[in-house]
PARODREN-568206 format. One line per 5 residues: their letters; for each residue x, y, z of N, C-alpha, C. Coordinates in steps of 0.1 Angstrom, whole numbers, plus 2048, in hexadecimal, padded with zeros to 3 digits. Atoms other than C-alpha are relative to their C-alpha. Layout:
BEGIN
a) X/Y/Z/X/Y/Z/X/Y/Z ~ ...
END
This chain:
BEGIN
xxxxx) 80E/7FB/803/1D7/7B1/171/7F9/7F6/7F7 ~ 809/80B/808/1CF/796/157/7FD/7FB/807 ~ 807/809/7F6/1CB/77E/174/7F2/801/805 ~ 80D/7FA/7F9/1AC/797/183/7F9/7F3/7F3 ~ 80A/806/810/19D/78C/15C/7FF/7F7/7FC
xxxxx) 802/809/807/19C/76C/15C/7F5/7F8/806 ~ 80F/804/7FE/17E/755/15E/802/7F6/80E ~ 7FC/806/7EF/191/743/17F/7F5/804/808 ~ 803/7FD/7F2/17A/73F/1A0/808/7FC/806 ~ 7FB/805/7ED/197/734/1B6/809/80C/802
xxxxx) 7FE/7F4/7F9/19E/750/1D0/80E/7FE/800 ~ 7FA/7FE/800/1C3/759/1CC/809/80F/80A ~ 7F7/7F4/7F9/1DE/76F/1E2/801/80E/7F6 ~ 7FB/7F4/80B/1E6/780/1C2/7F3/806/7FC ~ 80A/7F5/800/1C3/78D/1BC/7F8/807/80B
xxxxx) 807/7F9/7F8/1BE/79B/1DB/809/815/800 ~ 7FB/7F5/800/1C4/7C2/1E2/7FE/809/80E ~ 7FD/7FD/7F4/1D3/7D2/201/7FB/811/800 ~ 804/7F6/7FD/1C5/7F1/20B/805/809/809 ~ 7F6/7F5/7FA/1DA/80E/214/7FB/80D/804
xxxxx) 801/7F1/7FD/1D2/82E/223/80C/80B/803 ~ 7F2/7F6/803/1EB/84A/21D/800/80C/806 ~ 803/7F2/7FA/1EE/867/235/80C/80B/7FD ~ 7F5/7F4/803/1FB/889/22E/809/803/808 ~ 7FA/800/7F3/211/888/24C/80D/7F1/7F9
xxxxx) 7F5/80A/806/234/875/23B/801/7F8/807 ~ 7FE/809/7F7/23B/865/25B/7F9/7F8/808 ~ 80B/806/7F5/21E/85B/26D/7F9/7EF/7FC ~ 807/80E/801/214/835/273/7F6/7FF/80A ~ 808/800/7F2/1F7/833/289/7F1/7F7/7FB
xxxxx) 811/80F/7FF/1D6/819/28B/7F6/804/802 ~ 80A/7FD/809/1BA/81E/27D/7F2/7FA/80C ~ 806/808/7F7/1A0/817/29A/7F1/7F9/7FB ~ 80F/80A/808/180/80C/281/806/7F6/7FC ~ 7F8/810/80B/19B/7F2/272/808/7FA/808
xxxxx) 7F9/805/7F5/1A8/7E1/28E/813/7F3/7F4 ~ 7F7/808/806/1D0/7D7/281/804/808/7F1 ~ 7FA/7F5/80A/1D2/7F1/263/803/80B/807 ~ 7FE/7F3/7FB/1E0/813/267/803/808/7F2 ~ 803/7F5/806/1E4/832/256/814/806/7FD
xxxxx) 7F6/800/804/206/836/245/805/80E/7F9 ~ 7FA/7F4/808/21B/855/238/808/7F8/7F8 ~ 7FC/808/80C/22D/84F/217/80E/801/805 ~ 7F2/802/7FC/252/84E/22D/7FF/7F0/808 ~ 801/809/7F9/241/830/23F/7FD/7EE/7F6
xxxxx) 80B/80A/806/230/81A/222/80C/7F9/7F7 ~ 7F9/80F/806/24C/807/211/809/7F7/808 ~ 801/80D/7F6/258/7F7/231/7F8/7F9/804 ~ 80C/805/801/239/7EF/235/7FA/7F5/7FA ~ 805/806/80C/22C/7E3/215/80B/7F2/7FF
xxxxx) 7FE/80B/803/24A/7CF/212/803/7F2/7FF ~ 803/810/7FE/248/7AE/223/7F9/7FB/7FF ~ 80E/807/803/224/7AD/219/803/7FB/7F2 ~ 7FF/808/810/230/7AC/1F1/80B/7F4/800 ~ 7F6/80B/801/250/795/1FF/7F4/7F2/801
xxxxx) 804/80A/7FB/234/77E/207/7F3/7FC/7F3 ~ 805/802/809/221/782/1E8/7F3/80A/7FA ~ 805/7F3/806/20F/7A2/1E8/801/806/7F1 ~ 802/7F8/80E/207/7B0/1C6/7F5/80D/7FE ~ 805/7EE/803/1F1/7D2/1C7/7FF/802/80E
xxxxx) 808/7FA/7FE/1E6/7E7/1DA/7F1/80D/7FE ~ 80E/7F5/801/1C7/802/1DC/807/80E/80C ~ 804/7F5/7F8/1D2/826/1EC/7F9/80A/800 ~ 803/7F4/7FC/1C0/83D/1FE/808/80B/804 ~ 7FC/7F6/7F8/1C5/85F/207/7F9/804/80D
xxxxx) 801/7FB/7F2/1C6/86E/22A/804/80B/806 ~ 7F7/7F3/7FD/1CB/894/22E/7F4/807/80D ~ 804/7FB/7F4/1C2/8AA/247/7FB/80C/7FC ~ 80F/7F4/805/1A2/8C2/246/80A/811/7FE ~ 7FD/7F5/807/1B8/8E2/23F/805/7FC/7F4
xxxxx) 7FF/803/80C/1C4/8D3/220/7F1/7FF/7F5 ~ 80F/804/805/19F/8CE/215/7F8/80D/7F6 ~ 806/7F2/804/190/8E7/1FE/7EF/7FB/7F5 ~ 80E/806/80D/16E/8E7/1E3/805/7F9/7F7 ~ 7FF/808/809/182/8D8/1CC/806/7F2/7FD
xxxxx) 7F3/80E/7FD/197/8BE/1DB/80E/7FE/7FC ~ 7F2/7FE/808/1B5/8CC/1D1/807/7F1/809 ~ 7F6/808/7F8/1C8/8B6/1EC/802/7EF/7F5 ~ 7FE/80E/808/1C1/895/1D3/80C/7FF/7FC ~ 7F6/800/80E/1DA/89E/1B9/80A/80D/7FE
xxxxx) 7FA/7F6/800/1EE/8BC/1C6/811/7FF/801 ~ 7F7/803/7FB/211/8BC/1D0/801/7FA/80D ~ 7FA/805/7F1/20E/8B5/1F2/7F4/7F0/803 ~ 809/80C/7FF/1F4/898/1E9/807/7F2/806 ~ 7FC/80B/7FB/1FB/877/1FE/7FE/7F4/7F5
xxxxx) 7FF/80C/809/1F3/85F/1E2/808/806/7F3 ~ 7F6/7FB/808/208/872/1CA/812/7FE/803 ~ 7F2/805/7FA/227/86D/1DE/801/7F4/805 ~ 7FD/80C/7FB/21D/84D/1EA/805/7F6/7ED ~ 7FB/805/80E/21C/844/1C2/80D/801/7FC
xxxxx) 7F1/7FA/807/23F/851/1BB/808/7F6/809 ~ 7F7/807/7F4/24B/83D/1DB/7FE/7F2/7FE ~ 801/80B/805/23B/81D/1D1/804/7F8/7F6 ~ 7FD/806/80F/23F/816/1AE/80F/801/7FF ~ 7F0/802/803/267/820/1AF/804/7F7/80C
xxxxx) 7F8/805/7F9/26E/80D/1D4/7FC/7F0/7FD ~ 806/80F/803/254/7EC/1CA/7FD/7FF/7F8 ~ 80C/7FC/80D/24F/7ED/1A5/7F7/7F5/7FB ~ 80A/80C/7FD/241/7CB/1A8/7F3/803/802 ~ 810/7FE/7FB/221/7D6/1B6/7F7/807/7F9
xxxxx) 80C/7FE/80C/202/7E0/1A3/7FA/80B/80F ~ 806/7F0/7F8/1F6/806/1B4/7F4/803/7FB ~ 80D/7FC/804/1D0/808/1B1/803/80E/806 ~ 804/7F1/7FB/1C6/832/1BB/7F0/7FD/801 ~ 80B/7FC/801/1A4/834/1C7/7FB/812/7FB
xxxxx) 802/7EE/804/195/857/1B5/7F1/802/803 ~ 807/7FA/7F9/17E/869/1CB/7FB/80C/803 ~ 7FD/7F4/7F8/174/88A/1D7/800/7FF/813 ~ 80A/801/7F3/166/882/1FB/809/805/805 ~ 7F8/800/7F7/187/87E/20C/809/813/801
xxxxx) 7FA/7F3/804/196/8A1/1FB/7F8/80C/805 ~ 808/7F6/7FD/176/8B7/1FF/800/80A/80A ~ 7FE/7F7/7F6/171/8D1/218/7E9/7F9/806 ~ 80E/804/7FD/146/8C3/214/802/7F4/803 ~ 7FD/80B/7FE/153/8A2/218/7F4/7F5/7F8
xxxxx) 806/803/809/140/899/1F8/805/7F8/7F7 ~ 7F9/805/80A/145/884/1DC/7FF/801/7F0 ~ 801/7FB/809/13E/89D/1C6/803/80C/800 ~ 7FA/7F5/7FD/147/8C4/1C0/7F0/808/7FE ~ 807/7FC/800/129/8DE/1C4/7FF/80C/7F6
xxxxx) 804/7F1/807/119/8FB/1AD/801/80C/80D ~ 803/7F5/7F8/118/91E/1BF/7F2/7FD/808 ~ 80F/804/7FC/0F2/912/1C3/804/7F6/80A ~ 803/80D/7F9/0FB/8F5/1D9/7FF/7EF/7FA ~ 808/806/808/0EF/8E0/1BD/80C/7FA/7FC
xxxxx) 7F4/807/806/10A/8C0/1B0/801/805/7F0 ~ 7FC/7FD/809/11E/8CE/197/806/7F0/7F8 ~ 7FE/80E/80E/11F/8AE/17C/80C/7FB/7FB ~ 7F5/800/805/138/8B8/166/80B/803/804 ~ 7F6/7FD/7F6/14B/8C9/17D/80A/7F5/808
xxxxx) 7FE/809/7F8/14E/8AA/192/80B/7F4/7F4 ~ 7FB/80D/809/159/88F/175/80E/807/7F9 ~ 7F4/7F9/807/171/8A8/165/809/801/80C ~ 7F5/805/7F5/183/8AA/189/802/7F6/802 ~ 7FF/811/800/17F/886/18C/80C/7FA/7F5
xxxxx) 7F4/806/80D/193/87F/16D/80F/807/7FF ~ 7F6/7F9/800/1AB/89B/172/80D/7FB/80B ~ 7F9/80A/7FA/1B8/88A/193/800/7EF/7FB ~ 7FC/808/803/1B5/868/183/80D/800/7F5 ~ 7F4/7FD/806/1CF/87A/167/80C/800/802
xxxxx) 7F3/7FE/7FB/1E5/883/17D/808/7F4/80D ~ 7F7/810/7FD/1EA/860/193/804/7FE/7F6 ~ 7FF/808/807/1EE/853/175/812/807/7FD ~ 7EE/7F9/801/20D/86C/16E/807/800/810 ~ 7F6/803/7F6/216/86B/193/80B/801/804
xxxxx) 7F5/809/7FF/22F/855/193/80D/803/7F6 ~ 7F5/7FB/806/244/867/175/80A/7FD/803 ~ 7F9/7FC/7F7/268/865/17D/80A/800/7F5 ~ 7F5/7FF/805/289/868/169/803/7F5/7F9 ~ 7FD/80B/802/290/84E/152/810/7F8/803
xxxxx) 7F2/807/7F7/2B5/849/166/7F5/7F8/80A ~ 806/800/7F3/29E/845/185/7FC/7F0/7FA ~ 806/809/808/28B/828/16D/808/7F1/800 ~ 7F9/80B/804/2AB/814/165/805/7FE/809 ~ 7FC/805/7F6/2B7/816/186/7F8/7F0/80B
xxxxx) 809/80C/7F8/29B/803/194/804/7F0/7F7 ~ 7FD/80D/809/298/7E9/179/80C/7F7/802 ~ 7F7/806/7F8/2BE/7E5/181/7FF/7F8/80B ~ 7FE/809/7F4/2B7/7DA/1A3/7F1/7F7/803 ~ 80B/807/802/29A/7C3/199/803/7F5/7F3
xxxxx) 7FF/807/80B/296/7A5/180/7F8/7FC/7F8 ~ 80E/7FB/807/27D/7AD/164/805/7FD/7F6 ~ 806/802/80F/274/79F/141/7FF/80C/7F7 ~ 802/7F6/809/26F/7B4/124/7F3/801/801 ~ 80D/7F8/7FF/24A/7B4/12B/7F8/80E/80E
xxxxx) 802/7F6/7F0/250/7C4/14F/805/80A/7FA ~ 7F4/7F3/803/268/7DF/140/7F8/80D/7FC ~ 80A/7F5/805/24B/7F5/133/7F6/804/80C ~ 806/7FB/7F2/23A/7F2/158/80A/80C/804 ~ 7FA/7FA/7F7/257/7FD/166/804/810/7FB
xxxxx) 7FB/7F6/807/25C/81B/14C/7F2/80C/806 ~ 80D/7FB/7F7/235/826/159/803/805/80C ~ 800/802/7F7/23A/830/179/7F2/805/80C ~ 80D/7F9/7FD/215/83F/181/7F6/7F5/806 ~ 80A/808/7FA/1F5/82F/18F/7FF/7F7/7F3
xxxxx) 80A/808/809/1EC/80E/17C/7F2/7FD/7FA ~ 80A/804/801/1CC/80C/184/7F7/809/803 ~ 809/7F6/7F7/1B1/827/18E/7F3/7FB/801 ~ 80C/806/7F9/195/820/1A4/7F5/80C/803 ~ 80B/7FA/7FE/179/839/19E/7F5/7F8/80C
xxxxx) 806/801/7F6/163/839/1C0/7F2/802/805 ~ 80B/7F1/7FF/14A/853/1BF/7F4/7F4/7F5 ~ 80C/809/806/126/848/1AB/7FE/80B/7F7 ~ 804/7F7/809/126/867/194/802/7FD/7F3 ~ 805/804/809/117/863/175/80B/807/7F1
xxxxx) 7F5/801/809/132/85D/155/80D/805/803 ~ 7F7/7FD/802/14E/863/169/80E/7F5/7FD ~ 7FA/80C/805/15D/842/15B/805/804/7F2 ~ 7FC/7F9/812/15C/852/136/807/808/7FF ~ 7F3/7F6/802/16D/871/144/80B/7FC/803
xxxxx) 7F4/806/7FA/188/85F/156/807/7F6/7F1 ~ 7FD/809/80C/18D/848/135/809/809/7F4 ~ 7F9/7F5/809/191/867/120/80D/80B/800 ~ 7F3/7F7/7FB/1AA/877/136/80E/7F7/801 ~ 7F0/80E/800/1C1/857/135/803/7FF/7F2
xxxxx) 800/804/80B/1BD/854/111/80A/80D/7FB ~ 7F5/7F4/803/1C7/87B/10E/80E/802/806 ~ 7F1/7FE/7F7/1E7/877/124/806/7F3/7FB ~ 7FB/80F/801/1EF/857/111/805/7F2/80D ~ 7FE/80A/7F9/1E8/83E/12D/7F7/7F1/7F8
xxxxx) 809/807/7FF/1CD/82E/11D/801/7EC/7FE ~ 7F7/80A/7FF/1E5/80D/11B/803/7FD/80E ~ 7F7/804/7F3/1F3/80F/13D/7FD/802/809 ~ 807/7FC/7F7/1D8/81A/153/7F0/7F8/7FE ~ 80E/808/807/1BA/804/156/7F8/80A/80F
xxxxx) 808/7FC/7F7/19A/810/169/7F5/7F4/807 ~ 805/80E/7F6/18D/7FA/185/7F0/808/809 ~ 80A/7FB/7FC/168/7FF/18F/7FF/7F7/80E ~ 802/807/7F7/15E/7F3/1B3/7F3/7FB/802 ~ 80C/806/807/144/7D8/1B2/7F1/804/810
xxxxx) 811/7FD/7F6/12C/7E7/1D5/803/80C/806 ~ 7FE/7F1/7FB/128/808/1E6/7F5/7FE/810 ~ 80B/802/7FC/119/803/207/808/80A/810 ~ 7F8/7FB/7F3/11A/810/22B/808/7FA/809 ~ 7F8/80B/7FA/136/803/242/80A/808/803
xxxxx) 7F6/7FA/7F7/14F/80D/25D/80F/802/7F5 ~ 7F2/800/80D/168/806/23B/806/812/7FE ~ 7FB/7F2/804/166/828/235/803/80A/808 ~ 7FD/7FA/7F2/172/835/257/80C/801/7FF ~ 7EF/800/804/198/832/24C/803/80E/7FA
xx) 802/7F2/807/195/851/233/7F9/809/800 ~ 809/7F7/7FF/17C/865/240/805/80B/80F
END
């Protein structure tokens, strides 16, 4: 992550980020027809996957979620519930490849039942606070995710060869990074304050995305 921050212009393997889509469906691999050569991964499929891309020098990726419209409600439960696809894909990544750096994009759109990227008043009318305080509440809980037993912890480490500065990654096992999506107004300060309150505010950085525009991109998670 220091590498993103340094004043370098030359384009590097290691600062690029692979873009994952996570479907609630454990087993399913299937191709993505706006993305000709991506597909749409359940979290039983994604560390076969993933791993010849980091044998080759892969370092993050970015997951999406991918559930299916009966999971979908006003509030987006499906983000951050139990049966959430990026919550199990986090638990599956960080203990099979702890190598890799796990951005979360945090969204409503893909959760919703309005297919918004915000949550609504009874009026119809964008509820604000409503919206930033769910915003932050799923970026809380990637961030815990990844939880796991501290056996579970030294097992890995065991079958890996890490420094004392890795040893505190590997003790984390949650989202690194969260990638607020959405354009709603101060949900950067709520998301900051909910990491701060869950003691991440060390081991979760927040990654803003630098354009928002229209484009078949967004045809993968929709």
């Amino acid at each position: 992550m220091r590498l993103w921050q340094s004043s370098s212009c030359i384009l590097l393997k290691d600062l690029l980020i692979y873009p994952v889509f996570v479907s609630c469906h454990e087993d399913v691999e299937e191709n993505i027809p706006s993305l000709p050569g991506q597909k749409r991964l359940g979290v039983r499929r994604l560390v076969s996957y993933l791993r010849p891309l980091v044998e080759k020098g892969l370092r993050c990726v970015l997951l999406f979620g991918v559930v299916d419209t009966d999971m979908k409600d006003e509030n987006g439960s499906a983000a951050d519930s139990e049966r959430s696809p990026v919550c199990a894909a986090l638990r599956e990544l960080r203990t099979e490849l702890p190598s890799l750096i796990v951005v979360c994009d945090v969204c409503l759109c893909a959760y919703t039942t309005a297919h918004h990227c915000y949550l609504n008043k009874d009026d119809g009318e964008m509820n604000v606070d409503g919206t930033v305080n769910r915003l932050a509440e799923i970026a809380l809980n990637y961030a815990k995710a990844g939880e796991v037993p501290l056996v579970l912890c030294l097992h890995s480490i065991a079958q890996a060869s890490v420094n004392c500065t890795e040893l505190f990654v590997f003790l984390h096992k949650g989202a690194q990074i969260i990638a607020p999506s959405d354009m709603s107004e101060g949900r950067v300060l709520a998301i900051k304050k909910a990491l701060l309150r869950g003691g991440f505010s060390r081991t979760v950085s927040v990654m803003s995305y630098a354009a928002k525009f229209a484009s078949c991109f967004y045809g993968p998670f929709r």
